[in-house]
C-alpha positions as CSV (number, residue, x, y, z in Angstrom):
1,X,-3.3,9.1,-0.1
2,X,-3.5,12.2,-1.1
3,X,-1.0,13.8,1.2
4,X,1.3,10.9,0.2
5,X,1.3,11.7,-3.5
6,X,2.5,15.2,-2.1
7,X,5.2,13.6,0.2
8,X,6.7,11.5,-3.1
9,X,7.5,15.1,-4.2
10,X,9.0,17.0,-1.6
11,X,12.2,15.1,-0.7
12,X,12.0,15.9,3.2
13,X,8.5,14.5,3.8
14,X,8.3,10.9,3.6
15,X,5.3,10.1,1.6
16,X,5.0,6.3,2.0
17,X,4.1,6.5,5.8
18,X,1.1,7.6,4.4
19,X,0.9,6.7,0.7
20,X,0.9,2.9,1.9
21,X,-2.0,3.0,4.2
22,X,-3.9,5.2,1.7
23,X,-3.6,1.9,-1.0
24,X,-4.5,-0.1,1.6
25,X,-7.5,1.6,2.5
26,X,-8.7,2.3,-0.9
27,X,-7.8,-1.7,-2.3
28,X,-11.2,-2.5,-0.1
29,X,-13.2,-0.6,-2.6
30,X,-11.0,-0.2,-6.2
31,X,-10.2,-3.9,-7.7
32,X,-7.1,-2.3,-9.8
33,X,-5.5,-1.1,-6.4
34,X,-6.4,-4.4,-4.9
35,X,-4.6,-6.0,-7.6
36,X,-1.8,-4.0,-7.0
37,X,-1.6,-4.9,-3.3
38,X,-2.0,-8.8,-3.5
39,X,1.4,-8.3,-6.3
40,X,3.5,-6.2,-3.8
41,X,2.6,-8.3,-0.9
42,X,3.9,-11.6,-3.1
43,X,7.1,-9.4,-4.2
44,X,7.6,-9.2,-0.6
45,X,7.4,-12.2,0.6
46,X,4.1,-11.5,3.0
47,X,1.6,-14.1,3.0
48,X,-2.1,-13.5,3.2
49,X,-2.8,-16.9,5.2
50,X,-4.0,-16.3,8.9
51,X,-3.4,-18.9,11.7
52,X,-0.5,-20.7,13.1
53,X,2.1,-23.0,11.3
């Protein structure tokens, strides 16, 4: 997370690659960040539902 915080300001690193999985990680255990996970995945489109059809 940490080392994606750092790649959001240095314009040659890409900091999402591992900013993303950093939220990820951490929604397990902070509600807020959860929160903020379940509202991007709706924005884009990705469904928590597992199985088929």
């Amino acid at each position: 997370m940490i080392i994606g915080l750092i790649g959001g300001l240095i314009p040659i690193f890409q900091g999402w690659i591992f900013g993303i999985p950093g939220l990820i990680i951490l929604a397990d255990y902070f509600p807020p960040i959860h929160r903020l996970l379940v509202w991007a995945k709706k924005k884009a489109g990705i469904s928590n539902k597992k199985g088929g059809k």
